[in-house]
MDTraj code that builds the backbone (N, CA, C; nanometers):
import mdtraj as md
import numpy as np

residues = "UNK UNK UNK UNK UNK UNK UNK UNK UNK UNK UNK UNK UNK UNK UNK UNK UNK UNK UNK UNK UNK UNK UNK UNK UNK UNK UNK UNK UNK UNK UNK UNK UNK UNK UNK UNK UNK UNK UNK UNK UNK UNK UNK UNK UNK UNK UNK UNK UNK UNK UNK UNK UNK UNK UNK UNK UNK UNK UNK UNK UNK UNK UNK UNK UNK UNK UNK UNK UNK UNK UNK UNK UNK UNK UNK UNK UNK UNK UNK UNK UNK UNK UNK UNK UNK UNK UNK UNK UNK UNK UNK UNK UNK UNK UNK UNK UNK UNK UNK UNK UNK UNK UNK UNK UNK UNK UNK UNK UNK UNK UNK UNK UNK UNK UNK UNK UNK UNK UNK UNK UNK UNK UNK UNK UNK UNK UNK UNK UNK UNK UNK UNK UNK UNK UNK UNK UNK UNK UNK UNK UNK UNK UNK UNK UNK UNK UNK UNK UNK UNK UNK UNK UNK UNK UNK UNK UNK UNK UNK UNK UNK UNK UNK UNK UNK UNK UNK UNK UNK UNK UNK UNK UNK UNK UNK UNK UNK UNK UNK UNK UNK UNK UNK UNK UNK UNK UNK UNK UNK UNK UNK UNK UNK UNK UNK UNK UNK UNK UNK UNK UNK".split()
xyz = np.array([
    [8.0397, -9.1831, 10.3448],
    [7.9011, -9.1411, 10.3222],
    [7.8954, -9.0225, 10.2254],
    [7.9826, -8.9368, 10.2738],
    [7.9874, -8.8069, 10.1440],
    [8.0257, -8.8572, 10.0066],
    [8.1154, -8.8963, 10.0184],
    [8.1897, -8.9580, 9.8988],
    [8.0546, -9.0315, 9.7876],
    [8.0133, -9.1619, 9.8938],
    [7.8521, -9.2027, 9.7998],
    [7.7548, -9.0976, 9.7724],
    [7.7420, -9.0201, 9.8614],
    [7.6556, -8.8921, 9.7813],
    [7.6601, -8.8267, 9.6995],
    [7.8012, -8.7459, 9.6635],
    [7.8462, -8.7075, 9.5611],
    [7.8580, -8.8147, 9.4093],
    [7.9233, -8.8935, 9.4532],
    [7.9335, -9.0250, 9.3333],
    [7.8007, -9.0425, 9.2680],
    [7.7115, -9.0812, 9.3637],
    [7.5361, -9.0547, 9.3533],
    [7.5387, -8.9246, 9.2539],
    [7.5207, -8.7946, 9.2796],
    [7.4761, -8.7014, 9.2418],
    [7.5561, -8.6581, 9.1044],
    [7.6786, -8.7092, 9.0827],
    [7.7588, -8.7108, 8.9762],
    [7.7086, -8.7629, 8.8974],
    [7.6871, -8.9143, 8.9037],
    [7.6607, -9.0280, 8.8313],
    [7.5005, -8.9597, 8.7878],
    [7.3930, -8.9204, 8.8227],
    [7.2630, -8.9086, 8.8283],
    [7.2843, -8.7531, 8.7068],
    [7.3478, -8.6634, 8.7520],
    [7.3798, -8.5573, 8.6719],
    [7.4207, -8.5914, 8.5103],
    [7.5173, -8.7073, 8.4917],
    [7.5369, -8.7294, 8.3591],
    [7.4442, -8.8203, 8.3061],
    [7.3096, -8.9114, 8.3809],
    [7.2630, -8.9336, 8.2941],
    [7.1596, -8.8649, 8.2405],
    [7.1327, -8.7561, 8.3231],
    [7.0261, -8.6112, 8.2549],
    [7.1078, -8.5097, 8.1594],
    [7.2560, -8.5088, 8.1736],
    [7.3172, -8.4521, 8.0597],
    [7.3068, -8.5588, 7.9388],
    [7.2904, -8.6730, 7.9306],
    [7.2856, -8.7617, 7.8497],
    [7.1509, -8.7579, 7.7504],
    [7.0347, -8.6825, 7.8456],
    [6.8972, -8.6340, 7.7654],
    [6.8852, -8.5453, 7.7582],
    [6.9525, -8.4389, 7.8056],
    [6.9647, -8.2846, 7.7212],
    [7.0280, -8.2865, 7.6102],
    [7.2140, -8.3861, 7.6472],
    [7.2286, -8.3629, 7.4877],
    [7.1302, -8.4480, 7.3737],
    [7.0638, -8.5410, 7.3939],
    [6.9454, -8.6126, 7.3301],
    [6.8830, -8.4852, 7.2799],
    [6.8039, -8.4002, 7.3633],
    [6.7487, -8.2987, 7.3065],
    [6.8095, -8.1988, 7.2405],
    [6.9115, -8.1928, 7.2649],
    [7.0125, -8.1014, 7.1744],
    [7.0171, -8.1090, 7.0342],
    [7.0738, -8.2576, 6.9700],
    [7.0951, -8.3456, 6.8847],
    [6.9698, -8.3091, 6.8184],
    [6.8343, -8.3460, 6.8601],
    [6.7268, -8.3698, 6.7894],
    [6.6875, -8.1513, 6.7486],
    [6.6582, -8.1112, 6.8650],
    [6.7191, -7.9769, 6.7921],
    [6.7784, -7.8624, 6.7091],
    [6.8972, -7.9415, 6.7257],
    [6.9800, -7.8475, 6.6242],
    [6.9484, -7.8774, 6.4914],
    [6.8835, -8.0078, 6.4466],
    [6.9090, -7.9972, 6.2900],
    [6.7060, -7.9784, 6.2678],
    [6.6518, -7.9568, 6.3638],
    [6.5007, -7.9432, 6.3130],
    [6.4319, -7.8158, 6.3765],
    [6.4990, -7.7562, 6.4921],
    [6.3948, -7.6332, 6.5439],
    [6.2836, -7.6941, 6.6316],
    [6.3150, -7.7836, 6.6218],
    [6.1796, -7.8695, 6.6792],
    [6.2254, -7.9136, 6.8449],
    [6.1763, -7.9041, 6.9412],
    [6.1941, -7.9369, 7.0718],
    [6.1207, -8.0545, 7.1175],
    [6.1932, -8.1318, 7.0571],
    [6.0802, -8.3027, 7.0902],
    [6.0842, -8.3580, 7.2495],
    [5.9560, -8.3425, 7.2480],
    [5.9749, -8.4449, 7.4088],
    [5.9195, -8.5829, 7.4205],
    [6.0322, -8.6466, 7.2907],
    [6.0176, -8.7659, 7.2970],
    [6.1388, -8.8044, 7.3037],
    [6.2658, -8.7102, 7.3573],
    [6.4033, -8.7588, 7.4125],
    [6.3980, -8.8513, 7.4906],
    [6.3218, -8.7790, 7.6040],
    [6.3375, -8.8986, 7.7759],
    [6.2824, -8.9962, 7.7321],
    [6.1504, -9.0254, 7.6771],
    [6.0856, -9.1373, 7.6245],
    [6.1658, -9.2807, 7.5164],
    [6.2592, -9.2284, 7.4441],
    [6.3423, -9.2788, 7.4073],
    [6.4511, -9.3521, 7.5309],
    [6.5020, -9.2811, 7.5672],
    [6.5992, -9.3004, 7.6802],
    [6.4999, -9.3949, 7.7654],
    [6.3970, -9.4164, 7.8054],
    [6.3314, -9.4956, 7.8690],
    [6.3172, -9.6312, 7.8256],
    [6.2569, -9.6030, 7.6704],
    [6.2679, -9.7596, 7.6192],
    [6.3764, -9.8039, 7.6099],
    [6.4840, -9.7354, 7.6028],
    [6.6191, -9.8088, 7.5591],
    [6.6131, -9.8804, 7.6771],
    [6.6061, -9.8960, 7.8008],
    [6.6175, -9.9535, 7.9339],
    [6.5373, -10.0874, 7.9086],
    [6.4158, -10.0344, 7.9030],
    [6.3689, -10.1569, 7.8999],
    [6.3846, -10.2282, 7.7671],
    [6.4051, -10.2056, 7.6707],
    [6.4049, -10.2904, 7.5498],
    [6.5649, -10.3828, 7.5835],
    [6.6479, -10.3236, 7.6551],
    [6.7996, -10.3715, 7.6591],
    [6.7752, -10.4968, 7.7932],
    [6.6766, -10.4368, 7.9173],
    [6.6305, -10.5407, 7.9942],
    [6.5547, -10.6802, 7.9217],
    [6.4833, -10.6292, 7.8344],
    [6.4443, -10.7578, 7.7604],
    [6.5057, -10.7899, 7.6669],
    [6.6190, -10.7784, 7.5895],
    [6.6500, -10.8259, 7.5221],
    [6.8141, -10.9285, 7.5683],
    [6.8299, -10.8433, 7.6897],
    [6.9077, -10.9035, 7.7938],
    [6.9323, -10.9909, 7.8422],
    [6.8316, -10.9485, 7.9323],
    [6.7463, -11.0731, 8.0401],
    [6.6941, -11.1873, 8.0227],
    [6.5325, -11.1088, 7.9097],
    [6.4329, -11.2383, 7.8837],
    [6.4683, -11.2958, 7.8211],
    [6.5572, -11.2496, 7.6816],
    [6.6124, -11.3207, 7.5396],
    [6.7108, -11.4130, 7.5293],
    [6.8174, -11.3687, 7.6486],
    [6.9214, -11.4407, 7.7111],
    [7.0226, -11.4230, 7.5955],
    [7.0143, -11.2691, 7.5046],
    [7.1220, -11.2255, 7.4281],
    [7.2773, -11.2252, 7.5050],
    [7.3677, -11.2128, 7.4476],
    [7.5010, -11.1639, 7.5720],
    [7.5324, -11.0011, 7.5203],
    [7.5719, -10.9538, 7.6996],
    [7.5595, -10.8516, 7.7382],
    [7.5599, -10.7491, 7.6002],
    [7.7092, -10.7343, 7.5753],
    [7.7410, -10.6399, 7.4525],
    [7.6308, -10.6298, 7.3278],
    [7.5927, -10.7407, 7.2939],
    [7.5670, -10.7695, 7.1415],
    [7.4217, -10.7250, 7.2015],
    [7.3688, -10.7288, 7.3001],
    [7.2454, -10.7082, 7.3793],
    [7.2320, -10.5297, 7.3441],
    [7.3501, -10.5052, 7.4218],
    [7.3453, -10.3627, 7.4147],
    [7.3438, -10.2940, 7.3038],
    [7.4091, -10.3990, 7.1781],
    [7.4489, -10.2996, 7.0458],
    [7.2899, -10.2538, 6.9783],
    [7.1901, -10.4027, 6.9950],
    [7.0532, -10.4330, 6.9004],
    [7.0119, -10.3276, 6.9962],
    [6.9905, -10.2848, 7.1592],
    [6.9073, -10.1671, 7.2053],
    [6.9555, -10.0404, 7.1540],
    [7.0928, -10.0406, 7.1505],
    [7.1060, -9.9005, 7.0839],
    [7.0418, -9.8610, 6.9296],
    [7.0702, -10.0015, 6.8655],
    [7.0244, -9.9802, 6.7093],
    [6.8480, -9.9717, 6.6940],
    [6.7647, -10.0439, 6.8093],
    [6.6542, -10.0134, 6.8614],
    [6.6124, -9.8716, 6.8545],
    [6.7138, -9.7796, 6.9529],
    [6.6778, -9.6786, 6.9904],
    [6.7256, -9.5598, 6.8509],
    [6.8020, -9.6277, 6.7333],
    [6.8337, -9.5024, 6.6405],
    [6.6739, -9.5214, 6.4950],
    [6.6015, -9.6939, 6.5020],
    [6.5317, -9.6890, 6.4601],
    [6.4212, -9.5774, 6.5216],
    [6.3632, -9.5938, 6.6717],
    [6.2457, -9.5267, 6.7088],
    [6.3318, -9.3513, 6.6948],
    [6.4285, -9.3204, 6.7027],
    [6.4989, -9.1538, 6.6164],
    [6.3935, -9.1560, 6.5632],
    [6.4137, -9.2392, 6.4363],
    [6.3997, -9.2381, 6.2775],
    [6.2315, -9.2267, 6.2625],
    [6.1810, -9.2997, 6.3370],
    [6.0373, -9.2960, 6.3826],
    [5.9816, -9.1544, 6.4331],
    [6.0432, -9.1188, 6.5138],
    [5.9887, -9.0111, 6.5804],
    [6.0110, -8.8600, 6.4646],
    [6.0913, -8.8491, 6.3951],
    [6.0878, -8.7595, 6.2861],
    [5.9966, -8.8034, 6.2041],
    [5.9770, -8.9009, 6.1663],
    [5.8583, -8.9654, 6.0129],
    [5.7562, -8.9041, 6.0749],
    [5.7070, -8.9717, 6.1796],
    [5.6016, -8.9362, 6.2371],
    [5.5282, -8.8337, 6.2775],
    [5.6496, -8.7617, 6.3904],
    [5.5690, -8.6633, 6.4998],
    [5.6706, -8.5125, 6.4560],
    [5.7627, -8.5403, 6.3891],
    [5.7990, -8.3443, 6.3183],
    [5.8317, -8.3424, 6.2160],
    [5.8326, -8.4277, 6.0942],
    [5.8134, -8.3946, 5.9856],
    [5.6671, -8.3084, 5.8768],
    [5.5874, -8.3813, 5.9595],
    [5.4380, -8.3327, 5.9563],
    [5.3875, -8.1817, 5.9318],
    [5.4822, -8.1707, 6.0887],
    [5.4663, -8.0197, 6.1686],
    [5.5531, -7.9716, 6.0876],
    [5.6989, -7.9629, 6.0258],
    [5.7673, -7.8993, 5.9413],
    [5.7177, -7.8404, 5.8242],
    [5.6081, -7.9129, 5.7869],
    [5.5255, -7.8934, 5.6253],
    [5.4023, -7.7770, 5.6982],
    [5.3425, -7.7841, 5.8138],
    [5.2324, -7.6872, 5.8893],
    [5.3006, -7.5501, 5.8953],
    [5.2257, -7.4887, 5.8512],
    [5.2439, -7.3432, 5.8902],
    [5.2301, -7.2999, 6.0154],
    [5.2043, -7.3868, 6.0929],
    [5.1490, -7.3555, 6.1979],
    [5.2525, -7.4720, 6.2993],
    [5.3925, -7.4161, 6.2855],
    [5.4941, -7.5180, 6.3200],
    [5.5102, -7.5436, 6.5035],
    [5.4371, -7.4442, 6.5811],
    [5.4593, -7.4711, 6.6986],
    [5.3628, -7.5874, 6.7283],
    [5.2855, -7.6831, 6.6356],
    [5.2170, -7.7676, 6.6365],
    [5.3358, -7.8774, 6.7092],
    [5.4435, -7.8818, 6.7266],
    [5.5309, -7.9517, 6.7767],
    [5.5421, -8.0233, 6.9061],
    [5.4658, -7.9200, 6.9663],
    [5.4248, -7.9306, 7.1490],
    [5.2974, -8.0477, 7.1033],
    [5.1966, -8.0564, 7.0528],
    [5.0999, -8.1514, 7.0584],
    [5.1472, -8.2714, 7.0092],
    [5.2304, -8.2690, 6.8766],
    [5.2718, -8.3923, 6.8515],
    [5.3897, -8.4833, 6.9037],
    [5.4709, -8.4080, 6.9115],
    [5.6082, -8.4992, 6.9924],
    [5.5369, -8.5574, 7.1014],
    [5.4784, -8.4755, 7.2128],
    [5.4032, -8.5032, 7.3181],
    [5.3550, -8.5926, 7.3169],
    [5.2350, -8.6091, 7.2667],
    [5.1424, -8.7302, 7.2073],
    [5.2353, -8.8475, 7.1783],
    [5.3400, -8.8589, 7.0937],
    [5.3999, -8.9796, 7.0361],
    [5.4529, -8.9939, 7.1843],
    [5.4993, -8.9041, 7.2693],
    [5.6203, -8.9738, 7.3380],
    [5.4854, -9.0504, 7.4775],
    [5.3511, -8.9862, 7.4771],
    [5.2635, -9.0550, 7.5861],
    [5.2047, -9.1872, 7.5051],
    [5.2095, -9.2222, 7.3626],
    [5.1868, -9.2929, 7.3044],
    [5.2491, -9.4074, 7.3648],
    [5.3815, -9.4104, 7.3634],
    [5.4970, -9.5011, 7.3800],
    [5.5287, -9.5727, 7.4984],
    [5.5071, -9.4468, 7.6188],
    [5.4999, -9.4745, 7.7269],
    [5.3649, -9.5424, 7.7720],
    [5.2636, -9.5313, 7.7153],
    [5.1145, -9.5891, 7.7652],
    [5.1274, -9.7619, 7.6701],
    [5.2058, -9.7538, 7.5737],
    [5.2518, -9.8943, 7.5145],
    [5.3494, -9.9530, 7.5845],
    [5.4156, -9.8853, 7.6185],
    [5.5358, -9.9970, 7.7175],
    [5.4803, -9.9912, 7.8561],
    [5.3750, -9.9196, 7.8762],
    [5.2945, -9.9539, 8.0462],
    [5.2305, -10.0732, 8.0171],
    [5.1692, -10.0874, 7.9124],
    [5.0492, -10.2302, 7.8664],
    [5.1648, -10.3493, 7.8745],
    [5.2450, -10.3201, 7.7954],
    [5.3336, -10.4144, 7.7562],
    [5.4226, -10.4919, 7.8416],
    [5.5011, -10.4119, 7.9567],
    [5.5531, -10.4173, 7.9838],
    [5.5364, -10.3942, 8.1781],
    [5.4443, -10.3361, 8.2055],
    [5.3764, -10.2836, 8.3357],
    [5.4842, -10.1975, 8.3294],
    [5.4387, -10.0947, 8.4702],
    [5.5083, -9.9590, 8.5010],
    [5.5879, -10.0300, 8.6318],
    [5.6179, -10.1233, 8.6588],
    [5.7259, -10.1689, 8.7805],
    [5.8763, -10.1207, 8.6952],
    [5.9538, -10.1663, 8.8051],
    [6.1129, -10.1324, 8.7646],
    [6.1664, -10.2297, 8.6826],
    [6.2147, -10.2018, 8.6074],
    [6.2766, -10.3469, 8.5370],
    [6.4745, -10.3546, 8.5537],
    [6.5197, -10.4022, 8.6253],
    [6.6915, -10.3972, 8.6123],
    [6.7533, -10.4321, 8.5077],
    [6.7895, -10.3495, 8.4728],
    [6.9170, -10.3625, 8.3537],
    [7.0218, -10.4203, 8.3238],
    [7.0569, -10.5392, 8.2976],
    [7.1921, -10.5692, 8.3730],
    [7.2973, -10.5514, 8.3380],
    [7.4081, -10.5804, 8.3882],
    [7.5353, -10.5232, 8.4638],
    [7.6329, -10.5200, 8.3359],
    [7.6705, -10.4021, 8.2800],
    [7.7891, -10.4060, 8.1829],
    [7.8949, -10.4836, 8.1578],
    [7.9498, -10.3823, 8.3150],
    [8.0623, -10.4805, 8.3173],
    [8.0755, -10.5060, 8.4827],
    [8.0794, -10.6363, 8.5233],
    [8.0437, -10.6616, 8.6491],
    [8.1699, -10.6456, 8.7368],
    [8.2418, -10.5405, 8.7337],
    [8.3080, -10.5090, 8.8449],
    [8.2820, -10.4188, 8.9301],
    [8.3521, -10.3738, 9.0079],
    [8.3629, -10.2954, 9.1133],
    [8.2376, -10.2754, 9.2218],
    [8.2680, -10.2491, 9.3605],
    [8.2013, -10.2118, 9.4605],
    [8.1738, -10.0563, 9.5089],
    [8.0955, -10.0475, 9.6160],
    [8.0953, -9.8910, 9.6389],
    [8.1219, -9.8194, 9.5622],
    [8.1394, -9.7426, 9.5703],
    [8.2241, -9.5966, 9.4942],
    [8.2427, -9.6336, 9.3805],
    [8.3481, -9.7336, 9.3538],
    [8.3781, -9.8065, 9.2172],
    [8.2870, -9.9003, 9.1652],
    [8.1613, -9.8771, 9.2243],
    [8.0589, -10.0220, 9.1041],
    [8.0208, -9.8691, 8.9817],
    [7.9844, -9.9171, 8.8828],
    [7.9552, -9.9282, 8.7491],
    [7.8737, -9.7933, 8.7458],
    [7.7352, -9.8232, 8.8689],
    [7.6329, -9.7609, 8.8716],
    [7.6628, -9.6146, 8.8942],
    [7.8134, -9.5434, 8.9785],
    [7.8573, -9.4667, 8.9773],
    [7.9546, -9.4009, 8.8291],
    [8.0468, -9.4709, 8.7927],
    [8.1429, -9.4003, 8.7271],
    [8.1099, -9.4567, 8.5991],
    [8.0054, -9.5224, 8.5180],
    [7.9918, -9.5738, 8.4262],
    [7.9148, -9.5106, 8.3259],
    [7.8288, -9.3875, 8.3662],
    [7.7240, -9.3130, 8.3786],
    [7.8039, -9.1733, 8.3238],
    [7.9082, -9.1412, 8.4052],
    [8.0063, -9.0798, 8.3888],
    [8.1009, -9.0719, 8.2695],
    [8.1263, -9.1580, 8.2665],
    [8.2458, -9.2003, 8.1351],
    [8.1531, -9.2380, 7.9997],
    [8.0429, -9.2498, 8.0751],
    [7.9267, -9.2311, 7.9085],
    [7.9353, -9.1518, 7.8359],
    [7.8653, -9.0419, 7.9702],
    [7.8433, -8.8768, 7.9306],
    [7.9624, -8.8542, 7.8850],
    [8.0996, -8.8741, 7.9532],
    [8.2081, -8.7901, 7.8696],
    [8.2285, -8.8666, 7.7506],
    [8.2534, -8.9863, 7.7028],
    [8.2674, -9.0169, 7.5605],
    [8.1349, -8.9359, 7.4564],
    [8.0669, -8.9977, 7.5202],
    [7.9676, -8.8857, 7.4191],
    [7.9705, -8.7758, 7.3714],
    [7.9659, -8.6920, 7.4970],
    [8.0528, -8.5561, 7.4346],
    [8.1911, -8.5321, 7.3592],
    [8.2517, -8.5735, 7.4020],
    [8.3829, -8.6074, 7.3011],
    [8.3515, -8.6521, 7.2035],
    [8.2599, -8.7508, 7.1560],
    [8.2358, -8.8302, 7.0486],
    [8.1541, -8.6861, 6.9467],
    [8.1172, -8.6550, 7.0272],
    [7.9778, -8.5628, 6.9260],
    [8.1035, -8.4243, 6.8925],
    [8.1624, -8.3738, 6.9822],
    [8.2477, -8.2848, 6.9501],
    [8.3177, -8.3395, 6.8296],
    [8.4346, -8.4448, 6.8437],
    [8.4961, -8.5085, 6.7736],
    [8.4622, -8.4846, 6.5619],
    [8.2627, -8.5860, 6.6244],
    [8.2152, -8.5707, 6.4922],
    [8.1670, -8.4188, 6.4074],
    [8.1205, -8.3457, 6.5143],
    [8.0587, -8.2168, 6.4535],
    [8.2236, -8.1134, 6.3861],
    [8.3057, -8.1809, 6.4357],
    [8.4609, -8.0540, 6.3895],
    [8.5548, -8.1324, 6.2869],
    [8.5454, -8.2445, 6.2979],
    [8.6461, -8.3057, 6.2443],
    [8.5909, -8.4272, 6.1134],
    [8.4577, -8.4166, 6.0976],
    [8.3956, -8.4875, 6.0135],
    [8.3159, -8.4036, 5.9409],
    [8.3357, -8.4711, 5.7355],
    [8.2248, -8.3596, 5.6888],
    [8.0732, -8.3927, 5.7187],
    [8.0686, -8.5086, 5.7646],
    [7.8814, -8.5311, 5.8347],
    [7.8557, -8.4185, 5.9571],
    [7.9650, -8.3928, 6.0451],
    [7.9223, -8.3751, 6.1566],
    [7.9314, -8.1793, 6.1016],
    [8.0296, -8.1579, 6.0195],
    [8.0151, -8.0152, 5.9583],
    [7.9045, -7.9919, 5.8633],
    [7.8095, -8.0620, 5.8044],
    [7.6917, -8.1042, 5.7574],
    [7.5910, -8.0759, 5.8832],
    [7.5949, -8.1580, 5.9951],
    [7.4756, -8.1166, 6.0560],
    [7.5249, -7.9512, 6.1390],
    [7.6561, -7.9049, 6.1325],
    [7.6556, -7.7769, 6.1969],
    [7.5719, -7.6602, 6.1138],
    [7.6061, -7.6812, 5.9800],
    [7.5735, -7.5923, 5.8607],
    [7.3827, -7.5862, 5.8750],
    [7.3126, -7.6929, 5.8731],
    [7.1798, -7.7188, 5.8848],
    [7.1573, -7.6644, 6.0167],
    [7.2541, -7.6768, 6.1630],
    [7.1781, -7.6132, 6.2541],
    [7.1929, -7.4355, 6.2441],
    [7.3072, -7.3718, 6.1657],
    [7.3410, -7.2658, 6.1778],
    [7.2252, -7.1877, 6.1027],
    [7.2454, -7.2461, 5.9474],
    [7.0888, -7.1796, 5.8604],
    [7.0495, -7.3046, 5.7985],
    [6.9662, -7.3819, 5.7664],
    [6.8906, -7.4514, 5.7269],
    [6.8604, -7.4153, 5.5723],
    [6.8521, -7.2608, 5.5536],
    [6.8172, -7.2070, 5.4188],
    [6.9333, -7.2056, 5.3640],
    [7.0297, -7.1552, 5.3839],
    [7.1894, -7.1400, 5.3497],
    [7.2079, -7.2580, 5.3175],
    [7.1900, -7.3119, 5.4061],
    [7.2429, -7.5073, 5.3618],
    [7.1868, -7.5611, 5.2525],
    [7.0655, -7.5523, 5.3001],
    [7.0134, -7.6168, 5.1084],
    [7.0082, -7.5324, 4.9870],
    [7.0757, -7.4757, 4.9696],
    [7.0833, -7.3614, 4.8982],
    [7.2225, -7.4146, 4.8657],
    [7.2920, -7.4815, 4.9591],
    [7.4555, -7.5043, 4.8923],
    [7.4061, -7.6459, 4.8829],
    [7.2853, -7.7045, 4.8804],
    [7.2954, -7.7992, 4.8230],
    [7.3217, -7.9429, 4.9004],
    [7.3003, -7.8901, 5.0443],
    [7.2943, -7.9762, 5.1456],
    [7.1444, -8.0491, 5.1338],
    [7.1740, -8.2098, 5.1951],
    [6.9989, -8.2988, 5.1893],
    [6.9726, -8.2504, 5.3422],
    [6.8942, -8.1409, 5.3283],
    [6.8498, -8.1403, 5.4688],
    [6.7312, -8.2382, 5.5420],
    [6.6673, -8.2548, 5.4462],
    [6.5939, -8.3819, 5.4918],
    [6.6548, -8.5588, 5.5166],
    [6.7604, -8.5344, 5.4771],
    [6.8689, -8.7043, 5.4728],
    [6.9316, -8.6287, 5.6470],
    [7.0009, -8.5084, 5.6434],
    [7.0625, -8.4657, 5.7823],
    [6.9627, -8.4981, 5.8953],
    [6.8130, -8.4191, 5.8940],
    [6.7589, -8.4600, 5.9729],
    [6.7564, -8.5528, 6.0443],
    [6.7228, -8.6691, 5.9142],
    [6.6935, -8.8103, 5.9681],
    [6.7872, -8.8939, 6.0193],
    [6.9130, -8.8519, 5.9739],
    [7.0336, -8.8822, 6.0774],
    [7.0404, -8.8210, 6.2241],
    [7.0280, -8.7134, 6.2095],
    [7.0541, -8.6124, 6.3608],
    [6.9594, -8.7001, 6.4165],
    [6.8396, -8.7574, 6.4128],
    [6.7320, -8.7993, 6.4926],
    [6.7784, -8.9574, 6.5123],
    [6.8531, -9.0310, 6.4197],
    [6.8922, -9.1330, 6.4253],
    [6.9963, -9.1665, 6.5288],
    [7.1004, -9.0481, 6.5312],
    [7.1960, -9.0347, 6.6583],
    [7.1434, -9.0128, 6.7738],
    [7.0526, -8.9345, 6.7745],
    [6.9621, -8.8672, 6.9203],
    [6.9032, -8.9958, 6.9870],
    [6.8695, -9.0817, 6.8967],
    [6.8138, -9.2406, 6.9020],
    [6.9107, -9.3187, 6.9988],
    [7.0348, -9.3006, 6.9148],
    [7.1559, -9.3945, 6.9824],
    [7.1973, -9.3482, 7.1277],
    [7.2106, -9.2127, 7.1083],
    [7.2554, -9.1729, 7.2468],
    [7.1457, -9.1837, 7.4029],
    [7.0253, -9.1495, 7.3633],
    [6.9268, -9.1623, 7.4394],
    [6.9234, -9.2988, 7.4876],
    [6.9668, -9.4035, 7.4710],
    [6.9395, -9.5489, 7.5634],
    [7.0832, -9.5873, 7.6347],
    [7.1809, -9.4584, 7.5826],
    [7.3106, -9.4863, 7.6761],
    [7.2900, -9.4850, 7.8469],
    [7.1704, -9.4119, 7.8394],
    [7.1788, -9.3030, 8.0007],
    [7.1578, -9.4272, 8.0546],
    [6.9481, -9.4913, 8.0488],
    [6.9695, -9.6015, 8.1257],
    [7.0385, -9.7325, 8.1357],
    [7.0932, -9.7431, 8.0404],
    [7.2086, -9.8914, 8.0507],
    [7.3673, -9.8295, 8.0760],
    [7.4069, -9.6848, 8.1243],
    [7.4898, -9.6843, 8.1658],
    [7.4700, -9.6880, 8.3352],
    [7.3755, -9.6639, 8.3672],
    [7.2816, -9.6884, 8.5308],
    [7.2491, -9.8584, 8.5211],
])
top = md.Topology()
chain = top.add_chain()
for i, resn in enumerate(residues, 1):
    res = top.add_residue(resn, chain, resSeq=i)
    for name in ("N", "CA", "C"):
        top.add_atom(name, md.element.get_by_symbol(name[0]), res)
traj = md.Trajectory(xyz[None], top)
């Protein structure tokens, strides 16, 4: 019983580290605090349930089109809801718009889709108790991810590209960095990672 609780509370912990670093990602290269992370991370669930389920895609190739799903609506959510606000002088305009897009999305996938649960299905269909999926899968997300993002931000000149833009933004384009091409990547990754959480649950 302890053991499932903890496993529980483990597993549940990395997939909210999975939308902080979402918000992180989208962050560091804009100043901007979008709260259209979780909202992302939401559709990825259901877009991977339907494209899953209803479409009768197979599993993987299912999962690859929700992730690539989720780096388009990134890409969306910068065009849209903080590029705008970047050009406003009046940049804490950020809170009304991210906001808005991300109740936008959610009041479209309520129409669309109703607000019931939709199941996700099963990665990889092994294990029971302790060892089913829903526990340690969630887990080994969060840690590749982080590894992955470490990996890219130290050891890649993209990922030393978006450090330079989060450190000074002015400095950077000044050496001649596309801070507007970085952006739209950083938001494109924030995309990908955000639909890991619910299809690793």
């Amino acid at each position: 019983m302890l053991v499932s609780i903890v496993s529980y509370g483990l597993a549940l912990g990395a997939v909210y580290a999975l939308i902080g670093v979402t918000y992180n990602v989208m962050f560091a290269a804009s100043r901007v605090f979008s709260f259209t992370a979780g909202t992302v991370g939401m559709l990825g669930g259901v877009l991977g349930s339907l494209i899953i389920v209803r479409w009768g895609m197979p599993v993987w190739l299912g999962f690859l089109a929700t992730l690539a799903a989720g780096a388009v609506l990134g890409i969306i959510t910068e065009v849209v809801a903080v590029r705008p606000v970047l050009k406003s002088l009046e940049q804490h305009l950020y809170v009304l718009s991210t906001l808005a897009f991300a109740l936008m999305i959610q009041q479209l996938t309520a129409i669309e889709w109703s607000t019931e649960p939709q199941p996700f299905p099963r990665l990889l269909p092994i294990g029971s108790g302790v060892f089913d999926q829903q526990f340690w899968l969630p887990m080994l997300a969060c840690a590749v991810t982080i590894l992955g993002l470490e990996f890219t931000y130290r050891r890649t000149l993209l990922g030393r590209a978006f450090l330079a833009i989060a450190e000074d933004n002015y400095s950077a384009r000044a050496l001649g960095l596309p801070e507007k091409g970085l952006r739209i990547a950083s938001y494109a990754l924030a995309g990908v990672i955000a639909p890991v959480s619910p299809a690793a649950r």
